[in-house]
C-alpha positions as CSV (number, residue, x, y, z in Angstrom):
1,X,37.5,24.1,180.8
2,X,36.3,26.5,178.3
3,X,39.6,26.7,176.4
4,X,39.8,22.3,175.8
5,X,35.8,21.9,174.4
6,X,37.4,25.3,172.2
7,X,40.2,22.7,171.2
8,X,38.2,19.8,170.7
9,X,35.8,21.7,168.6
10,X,39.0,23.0,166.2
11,X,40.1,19.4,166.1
12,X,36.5,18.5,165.2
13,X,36.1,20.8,162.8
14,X,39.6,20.6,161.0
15,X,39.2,16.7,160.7
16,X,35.1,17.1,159.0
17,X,37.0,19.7,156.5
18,X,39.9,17.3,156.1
19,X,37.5,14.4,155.2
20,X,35.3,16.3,153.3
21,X,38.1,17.7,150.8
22,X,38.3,13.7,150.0
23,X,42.6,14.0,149.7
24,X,42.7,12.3,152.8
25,X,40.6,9.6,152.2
26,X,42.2,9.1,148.7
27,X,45.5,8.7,150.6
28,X,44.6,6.2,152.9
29,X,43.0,4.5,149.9
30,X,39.9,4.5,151.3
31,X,38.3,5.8,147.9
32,X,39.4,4.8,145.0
33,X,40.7,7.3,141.9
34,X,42.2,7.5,138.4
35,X,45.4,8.9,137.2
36,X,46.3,9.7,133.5
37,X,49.1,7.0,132.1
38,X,48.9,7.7,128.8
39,X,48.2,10.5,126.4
40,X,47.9,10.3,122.8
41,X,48.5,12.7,119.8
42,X,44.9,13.3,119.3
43,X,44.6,14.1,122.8
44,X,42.9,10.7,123.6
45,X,43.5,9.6,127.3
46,X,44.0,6.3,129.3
47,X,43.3,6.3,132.9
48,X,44.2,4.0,135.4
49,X,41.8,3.9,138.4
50,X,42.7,1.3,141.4
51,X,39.7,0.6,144.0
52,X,39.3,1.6,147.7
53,X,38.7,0.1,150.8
54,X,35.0,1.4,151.4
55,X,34.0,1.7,147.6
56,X,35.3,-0.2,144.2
57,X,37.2,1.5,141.2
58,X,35.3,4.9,139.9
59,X,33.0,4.3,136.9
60,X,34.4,6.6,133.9
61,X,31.6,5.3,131.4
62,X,29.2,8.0,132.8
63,X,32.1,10.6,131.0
64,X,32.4,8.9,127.8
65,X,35.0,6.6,128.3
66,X,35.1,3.1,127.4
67,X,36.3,0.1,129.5
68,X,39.7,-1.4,128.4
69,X,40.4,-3.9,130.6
70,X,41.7,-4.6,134.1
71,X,45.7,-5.2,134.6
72,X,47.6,-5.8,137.9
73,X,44.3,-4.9,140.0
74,X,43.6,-1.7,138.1
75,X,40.5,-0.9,135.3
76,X,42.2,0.4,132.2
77,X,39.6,3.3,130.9
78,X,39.7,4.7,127.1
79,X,38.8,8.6,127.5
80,X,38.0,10.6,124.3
81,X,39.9,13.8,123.9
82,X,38.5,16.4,125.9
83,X,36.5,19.7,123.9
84,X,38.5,23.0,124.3
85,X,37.3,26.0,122.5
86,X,39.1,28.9,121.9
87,X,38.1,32.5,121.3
């Protein structure tokens, strides 16, 4: 008896880490996410982010990229090149 709620507990607990890394869900597309496509010499990036099931396409604006359009279900985002300093 002991030895199946210590099971269930493990299965419990490996499935709330699981979900909580967010992999998983990405997978499944249940969230949605962004991928590089293209990089340019100045280091300027487009991403291409497709929606989920239980939420829409992420929102890159908030990192100072601009909108560049939607194609075959995914929003086309405009990143600036990213600040790397160097000692």
């Amino acid at each position: 008896m002991v030895i199946r709620i210590a099971l269930a507990a493990l299965f419990i607990f490996g499935a709330m880490v699981a979900v909580k890394d967010g992999r998983v869900l990405r997978a499944a597309g249940l969230t949605g996410s962004c991928a590089v496509v293209q990089t340019a010499a100045d280091g300027e990036q487009m991403e291409a982010c497709s929606s989920g099931k239980l939420e829409g396409a992420p929102d890159l604006s908030k990192n100072g990229c601009s909108d560049a359009g939607l194609y075959a279900g995914r929003t086309y985002w405009r990143c600036p090149a990213s600040i790397v300093s160097s000692p």
